[in-house]
C-alpha positions, 0 to 999 in steps of 0.5 A: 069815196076814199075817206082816208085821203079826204081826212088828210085832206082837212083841216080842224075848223077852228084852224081854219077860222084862224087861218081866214082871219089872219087872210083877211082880217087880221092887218084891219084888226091891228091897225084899228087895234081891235084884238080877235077873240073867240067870238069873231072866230066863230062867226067866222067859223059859220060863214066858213060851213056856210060855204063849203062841206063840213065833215066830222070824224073820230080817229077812224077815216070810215067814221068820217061823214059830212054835216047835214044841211039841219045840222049846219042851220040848227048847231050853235058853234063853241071855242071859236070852231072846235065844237058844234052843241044843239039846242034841241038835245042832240049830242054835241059834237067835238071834231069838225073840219073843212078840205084845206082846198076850200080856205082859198075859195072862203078867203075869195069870197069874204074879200069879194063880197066887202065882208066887215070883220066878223 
């Protein structure tokens, strides 16, 4: 696996949760008048690692790996996407993202299946 290409490949995850609200929601929002907040991101965030691979890295492409199942159920995410903290003791963690090729299946998805804002 070339973890150099698949770093430049994604996209930081609260990125992306603005990217699928601005697809998806954000025309629905403005004409009820509803704004987007922090929390609406994040729950956009989950649906977001529910539905594709979701990696964490530091500045070095070979200390990139992908979440584990565990850690996707059992991380409660912060800041609209940028963090991931466990309630269990485990070390937070700062930096996640998704492939950039993913956003147009997760935008799929959330218009096939008649999801309500989050």
């Amino acid at each position: 696996m070339d973890k150099t290409k698949i770093v430049h490949d994604l996209v930081p995850l609260d990125l992306a949760a603005r990217t699928i609200y601005r697809r998806v929601y954000e025309e629905q929002h403005r004409n009820a008048g509803v704004a987007c907040g922090v929390d609406q991101l994040n729950g956009i965030a989950y649906t977001i690692i529910s539905l594709v691979p979701t990696y964490t890295y530091d500045q070095d492409p070979q200390d990139l790996r992908q979440l584990s199942a565990d850690e996707v159920l059992k991380g409660l995410l912060r800041e609209g996407g940028r963090s991931m903290i466990f309630l269990d003791g485990r070390a937070a963690i700062a930096v996640l993202a998704v492939p950039t090729a993913e956003l147009d299946r997760v935008e799929k998805a959330l218009r096939t299946r008649g999801a309500r804002p989050a």
